[in-house]
C-alpha positions in Angstrom: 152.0 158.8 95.3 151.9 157.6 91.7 149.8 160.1 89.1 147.2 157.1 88.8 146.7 156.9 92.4 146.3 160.6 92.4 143.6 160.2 90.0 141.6 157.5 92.1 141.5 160.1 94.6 140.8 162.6 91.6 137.5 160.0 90.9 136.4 160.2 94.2 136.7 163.8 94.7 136.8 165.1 90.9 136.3 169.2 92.0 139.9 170.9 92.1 140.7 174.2 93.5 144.1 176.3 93.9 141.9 179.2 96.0 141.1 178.1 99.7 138.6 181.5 98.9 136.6 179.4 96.5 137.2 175.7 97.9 134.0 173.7 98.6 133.7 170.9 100.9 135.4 167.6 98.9 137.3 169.6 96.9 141.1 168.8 96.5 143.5 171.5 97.1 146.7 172.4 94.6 149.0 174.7 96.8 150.7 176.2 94.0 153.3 178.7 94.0 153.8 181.6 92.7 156.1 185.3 92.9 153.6 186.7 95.8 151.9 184.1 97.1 152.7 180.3 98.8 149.5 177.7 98.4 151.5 175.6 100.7 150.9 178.4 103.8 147.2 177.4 103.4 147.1 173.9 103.0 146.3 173.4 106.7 143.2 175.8 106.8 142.4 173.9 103.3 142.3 170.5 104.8 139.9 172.6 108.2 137.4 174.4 105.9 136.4 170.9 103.8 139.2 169.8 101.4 139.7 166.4 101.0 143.2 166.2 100.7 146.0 168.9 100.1 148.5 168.3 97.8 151.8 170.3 98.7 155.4 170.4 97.6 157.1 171.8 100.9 156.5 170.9 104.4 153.6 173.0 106.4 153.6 173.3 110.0 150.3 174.1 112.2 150.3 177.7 113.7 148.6 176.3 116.7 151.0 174.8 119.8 148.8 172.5 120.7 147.7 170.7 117.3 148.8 167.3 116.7 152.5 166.3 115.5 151.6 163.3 114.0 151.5 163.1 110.0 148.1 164.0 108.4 147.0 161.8 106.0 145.2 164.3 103.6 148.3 165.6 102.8 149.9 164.3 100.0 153.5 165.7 99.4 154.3 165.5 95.8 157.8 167.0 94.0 156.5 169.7 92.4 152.7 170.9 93.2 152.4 172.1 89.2 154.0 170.1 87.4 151.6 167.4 89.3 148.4 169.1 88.3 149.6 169.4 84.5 150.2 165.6 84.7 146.6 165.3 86.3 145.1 167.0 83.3 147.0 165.0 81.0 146.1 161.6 82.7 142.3 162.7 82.7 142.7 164.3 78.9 143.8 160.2 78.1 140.3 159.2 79.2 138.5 161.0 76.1 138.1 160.6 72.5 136.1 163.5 71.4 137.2 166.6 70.3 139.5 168.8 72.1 139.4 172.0 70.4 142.5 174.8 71.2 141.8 178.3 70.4 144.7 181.0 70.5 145.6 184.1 69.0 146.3 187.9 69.6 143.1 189.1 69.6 139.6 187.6 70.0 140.6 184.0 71.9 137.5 184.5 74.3 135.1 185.9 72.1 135.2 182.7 69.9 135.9 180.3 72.2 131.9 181.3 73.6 130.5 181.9 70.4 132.2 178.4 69.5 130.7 176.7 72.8 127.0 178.4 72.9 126.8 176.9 68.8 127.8 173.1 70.0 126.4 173.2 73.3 123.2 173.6 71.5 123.5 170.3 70.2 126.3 168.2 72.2 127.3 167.9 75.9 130.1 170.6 75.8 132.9 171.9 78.3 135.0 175.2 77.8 137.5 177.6 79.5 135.8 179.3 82.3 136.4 183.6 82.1 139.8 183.6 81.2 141.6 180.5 82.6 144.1 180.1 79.7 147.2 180.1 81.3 149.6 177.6 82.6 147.2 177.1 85.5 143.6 177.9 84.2 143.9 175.4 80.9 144.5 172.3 83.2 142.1 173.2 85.5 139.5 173.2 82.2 141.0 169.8 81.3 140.3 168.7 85.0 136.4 170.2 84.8 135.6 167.8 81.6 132.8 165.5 82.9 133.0 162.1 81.6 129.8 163.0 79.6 131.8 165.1 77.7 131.1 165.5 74.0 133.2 168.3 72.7 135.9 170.4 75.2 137.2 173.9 73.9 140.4 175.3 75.2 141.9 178.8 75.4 145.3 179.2 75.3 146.9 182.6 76.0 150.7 183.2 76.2 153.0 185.9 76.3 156.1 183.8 75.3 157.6 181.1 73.0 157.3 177.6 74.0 153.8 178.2 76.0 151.3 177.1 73.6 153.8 174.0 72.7 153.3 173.3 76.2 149.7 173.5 76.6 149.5 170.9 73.7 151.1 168.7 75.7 149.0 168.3 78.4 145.9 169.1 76.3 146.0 166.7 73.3 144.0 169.1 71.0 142.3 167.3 68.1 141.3 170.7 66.2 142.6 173.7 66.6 142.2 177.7 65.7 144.8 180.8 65.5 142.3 183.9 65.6 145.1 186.2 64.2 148.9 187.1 64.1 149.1 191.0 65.8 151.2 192.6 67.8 150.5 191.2 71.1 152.9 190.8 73.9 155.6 191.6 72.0 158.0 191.8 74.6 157.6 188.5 76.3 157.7 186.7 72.7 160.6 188.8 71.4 159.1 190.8 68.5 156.7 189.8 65.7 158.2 187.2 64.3 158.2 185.5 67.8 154.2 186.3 68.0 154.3 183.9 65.3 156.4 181.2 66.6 154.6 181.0 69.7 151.2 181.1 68.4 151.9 178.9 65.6 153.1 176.0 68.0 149.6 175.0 68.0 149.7 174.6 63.9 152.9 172.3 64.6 151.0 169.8 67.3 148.3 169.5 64.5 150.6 168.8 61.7 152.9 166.5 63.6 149.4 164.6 65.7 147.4 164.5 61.8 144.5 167.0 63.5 143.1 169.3 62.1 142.7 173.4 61.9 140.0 176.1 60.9 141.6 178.6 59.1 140.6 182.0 58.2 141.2 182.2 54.5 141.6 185.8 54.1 144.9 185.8 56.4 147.7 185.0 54.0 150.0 184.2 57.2 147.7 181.9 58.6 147.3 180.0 55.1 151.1 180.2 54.8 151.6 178.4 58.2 149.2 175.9 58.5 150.8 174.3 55.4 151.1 170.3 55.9 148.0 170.3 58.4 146.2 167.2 56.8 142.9 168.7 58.2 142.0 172.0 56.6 138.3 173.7 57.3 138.6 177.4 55.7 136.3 180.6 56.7 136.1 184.1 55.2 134.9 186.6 52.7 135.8 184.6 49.7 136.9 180.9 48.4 136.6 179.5 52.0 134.3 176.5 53.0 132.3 179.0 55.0 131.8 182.5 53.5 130.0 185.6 54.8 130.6 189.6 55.2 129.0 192.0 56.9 125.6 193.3 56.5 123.9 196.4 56.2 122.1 197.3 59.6 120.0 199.9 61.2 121.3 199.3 64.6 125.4 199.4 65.9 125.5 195.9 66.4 127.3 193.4 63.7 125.0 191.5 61.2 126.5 189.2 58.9 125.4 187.6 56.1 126.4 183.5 55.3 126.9 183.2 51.9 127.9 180.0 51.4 128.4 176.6 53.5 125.4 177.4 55.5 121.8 178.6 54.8 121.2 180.5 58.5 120.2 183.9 56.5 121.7 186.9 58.4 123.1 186.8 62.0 122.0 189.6 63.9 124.7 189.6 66.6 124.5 191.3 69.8 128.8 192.1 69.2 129.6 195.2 68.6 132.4 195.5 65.8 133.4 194.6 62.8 136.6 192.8 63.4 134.0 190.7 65.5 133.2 189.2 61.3 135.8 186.1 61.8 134.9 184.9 64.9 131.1 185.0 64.0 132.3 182.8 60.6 134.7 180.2 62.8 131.9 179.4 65.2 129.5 178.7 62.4 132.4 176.5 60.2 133.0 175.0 63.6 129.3 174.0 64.0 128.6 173.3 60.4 131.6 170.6 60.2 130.4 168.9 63.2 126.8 168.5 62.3 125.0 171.7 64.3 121.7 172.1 62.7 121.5 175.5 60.7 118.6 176.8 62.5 120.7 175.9 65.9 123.9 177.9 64.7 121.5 180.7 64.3 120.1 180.6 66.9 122.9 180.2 69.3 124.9 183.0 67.5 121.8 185.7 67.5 121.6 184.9 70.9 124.8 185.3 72.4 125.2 187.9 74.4 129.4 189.3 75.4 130.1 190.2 78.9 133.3 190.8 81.3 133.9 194.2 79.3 134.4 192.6 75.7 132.9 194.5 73.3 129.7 195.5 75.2 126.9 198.4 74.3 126.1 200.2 77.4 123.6 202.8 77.5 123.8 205.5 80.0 122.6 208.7 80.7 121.5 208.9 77.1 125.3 207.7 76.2 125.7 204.9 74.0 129.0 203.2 75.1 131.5 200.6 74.0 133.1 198.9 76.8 136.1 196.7 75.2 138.6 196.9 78.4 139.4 193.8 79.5 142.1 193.9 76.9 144.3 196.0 74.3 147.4 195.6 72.0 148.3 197.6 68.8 146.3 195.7 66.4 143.2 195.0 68.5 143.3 199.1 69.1 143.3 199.8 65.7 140.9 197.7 64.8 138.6 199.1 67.5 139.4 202.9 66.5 138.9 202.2 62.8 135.5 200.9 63.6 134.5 203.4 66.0 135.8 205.7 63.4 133.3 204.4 60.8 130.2 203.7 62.9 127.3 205.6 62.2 125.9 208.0 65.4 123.0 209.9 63.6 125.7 212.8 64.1 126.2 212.3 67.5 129.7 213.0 69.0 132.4 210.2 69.5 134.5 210.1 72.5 137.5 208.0 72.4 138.7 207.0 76.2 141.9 205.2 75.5 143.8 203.3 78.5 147.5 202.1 77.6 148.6 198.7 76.2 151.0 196.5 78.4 153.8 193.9 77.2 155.5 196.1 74.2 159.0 195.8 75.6 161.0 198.4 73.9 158.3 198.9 71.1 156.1 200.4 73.6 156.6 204.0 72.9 156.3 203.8 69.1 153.5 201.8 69.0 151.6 204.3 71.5 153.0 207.1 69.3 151.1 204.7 66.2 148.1 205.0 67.9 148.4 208.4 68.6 148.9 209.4 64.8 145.8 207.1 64.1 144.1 209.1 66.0 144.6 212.0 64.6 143.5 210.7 61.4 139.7 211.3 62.1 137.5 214.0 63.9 136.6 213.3 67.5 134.4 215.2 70.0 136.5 214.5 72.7 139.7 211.9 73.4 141.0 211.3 76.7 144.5 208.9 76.9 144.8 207.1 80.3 148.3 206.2 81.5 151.2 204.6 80.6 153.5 205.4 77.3 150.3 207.3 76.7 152.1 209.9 78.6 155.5 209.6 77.3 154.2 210.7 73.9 153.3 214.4 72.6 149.9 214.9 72.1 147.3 217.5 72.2 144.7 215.6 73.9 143.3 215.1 77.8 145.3 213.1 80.1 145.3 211.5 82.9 147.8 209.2 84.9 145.3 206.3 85.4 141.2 205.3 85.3 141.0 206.2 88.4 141.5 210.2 87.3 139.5 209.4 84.0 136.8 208.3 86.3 136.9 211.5 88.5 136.6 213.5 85.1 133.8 211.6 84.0 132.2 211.9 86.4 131.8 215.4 86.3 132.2 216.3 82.7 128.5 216.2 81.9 128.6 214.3 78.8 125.1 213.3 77.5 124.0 212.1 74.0 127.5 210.5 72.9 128.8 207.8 71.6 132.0 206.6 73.0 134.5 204.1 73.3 136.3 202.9 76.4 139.4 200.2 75.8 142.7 199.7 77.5 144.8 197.0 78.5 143.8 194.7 81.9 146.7 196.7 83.7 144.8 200.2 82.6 141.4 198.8 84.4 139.9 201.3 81.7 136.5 199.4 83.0 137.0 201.8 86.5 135.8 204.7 84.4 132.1 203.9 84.4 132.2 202.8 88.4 
């Protein structure tokens, strides 16, 4: 079956799942494959619970004696079950000509990919990444759920490697694109700093060699440096950018920031906690303000925004007032979190730092933990608690535990009451467990 045919079928039945778990009736099925699991084992029960048609890259057979031998006709055996849904995307992707915006980076990808959305959606038929489907499967699956009354479409893109994001581009087609940050994110997988910047900057090179165009944040001298030769420039920061804005006094913990120049919103009372939150509050209103999002809207979108799945949430509980930020962690977004715990004001409350470890730091793993460690101990803490991992492979004279699950027996029964703390780790830590 050619790709075109596919997408007539695609047309008919435009709702594609790779989960039997989540598949609706009309859906069509992608058995992909994977290191512990075979989509084409379920293709059968796919096709029995609703699925239009199953598309499969190996032969299934029927567990039942008695079923039928002769060939079903909903499945549709195609070389290579992945490959076939990237070329999907890419074939639906050629039917637009709107703005495909690709957001990557080490930290904050998801944060400003929803601030982003809830400031155009307020104003244009808009599609975005779903959770976090930003890998190798999830971003053509967000390609695939573009409705053809599509306006704008915003795309994650995460990566651990070289080559990813150039890959993503190709099947994606972004018109505009955004690098949060250069940090020291999976580190192993892209083969040390310098290879963070590689692989994230792939999506600078698509926009320079395609004539797009890129919002830049102006106070990164890296990210000026390598979105040289983009034809399409759109700068946010604290100074000389085309949207300007710092942070504002407030009486409460959550980020107000002030818009100096390139929009007259006043101040943004957000509901993120954090000041390394300031950039991706200042991209989503450049973002809004270059495609013609009333001023009143951005502001309104942005006050109202609300962060969930873990990511930078205020919890209060039992007279606690807690910082959730677990669903991820790397060396810089863990300083960056410390620093600002560090510096927020409690009304002399205590601070409690409950710290799961970061994943994907190859042979830098150690040291960096060590780094954190020594930051650490840079500023007075009622309490600190370090969950796991190269956590434990480094001297220190705090609480430890092996993983959340001990964290969350010790939590449990501590007694804590009238604190302030802050609870991050990598996805692997599940630092989130501790509150359960």
């Amino acid at each position: 079956m050619t790709i075109e045919q596919l997408y007539e079928l695609f047309q008919r039945h435009p709702s594609v799942q790779t989960d039997t778990r989540q598949l609706k009736p009309g859906d069509l099925f992608f058995a992909l494959k994977g290191p512990n699991f075979n989509g084409n084992a379920f293709a059968l029960r796919a096709l029995e619970i609703g699925a239009a048609y199953a598309i499969i890259d190996e032969s299934v057979v029927s567990p039942s004696p008695t079923a039928s031998s002769a060939p079903n006709e909903r499945l549709i055996v195609v070389e290579d079950v992945l490959k076939t849904l990237q070329e999907l995307a890419l074939y639906h992707r050629r039917q637009f000509d709107i703005p495909f915006i690709a957001i990557t980076g080490s930290n904050g990808k998801t944060t400003t990919k929803e601030l982003i959305h809830a400031v155009l959606s307020s104003t244009f038929q808009t599609y975005t990444t779903k959770g976090n489907l930003n890998n190798h499967i999830g971003v053509p699956l967000t390609i695939l759920s573009v409705h053809r009354d599509a306006e704008f479409a915003v795309i994650e893109m995460g990566a651990n490697h070289q080559k990813e994001i150039e890959g993503y581009c190709k099947y994606t087609l972004p018109t505009h694109g955004i690098i949060t940050n250069i940090g020291r994110a999976h580190l192993e997988g892209f083969g040390g700093p310098e290879g963070v910047r590689k692989g994230k900057g792939e999506l600078y090179d698509h926009l320079r060699d395609e004539g797009g165009s890129a919002f830049v944040f102006r106070d990164s001298e890296v990210l000026r440096q390598m979105s040289r030769g983009i034809p399409h420039v759109i700068t946010y920061g604290t100074a000389e950018a085309d949207v300007v804005g710092r942070i504002a006094p407030a009486a409460d913990s959550f980020l107000h920031v002030e818009i100096t120049q390139g929009a007259i919103t006043g101040t943004l009372a957000t509901q993120l906690v954090g000041d390394y939150n300031l950039p991706n509050v200042l991209v989503a209103v450049a973002v809004g303000k270059h495609f013609g999002v009333p001023d009143a809207k951005i502001r309104q979108a942005i006050t109202q925004y609300t962060p969930s799945n873990s990511r930078s949430q205020l919890i209060e509980r039992n007279g606690n007032h807690i910082i959730l930020d677990a669903y991820n962690a790397n060396p810089s977004s863990m300083r960056a979190a410390i620093e600002n715990f560090a510096r927020l004001p409690t009304d002399g409350r205590g601070k409690i730092l409950v710290l799961g470890a970061m994943a994907e730091l190859g042979s830098e793993s150690v040291n960096e933990h060590k780094g954190i460690v020594d930051l650490i101990g840079q500023y007075p803490w009622a309490q600190v608690v370090l969950v796991g991992g190269d956590f434990l492979k480094v001297q220190h004279p705090y609480r430890s535990f092996a993983n959340s699950a001990e964290a969350a027996d010790w939590y449990r029964h501590a007694g804590i009451r009238d604190s302030w703390l802050l609870i991050k780790g990598s996805r692997s830590s599940k630092m989130e467990a501790v509150l359960e």
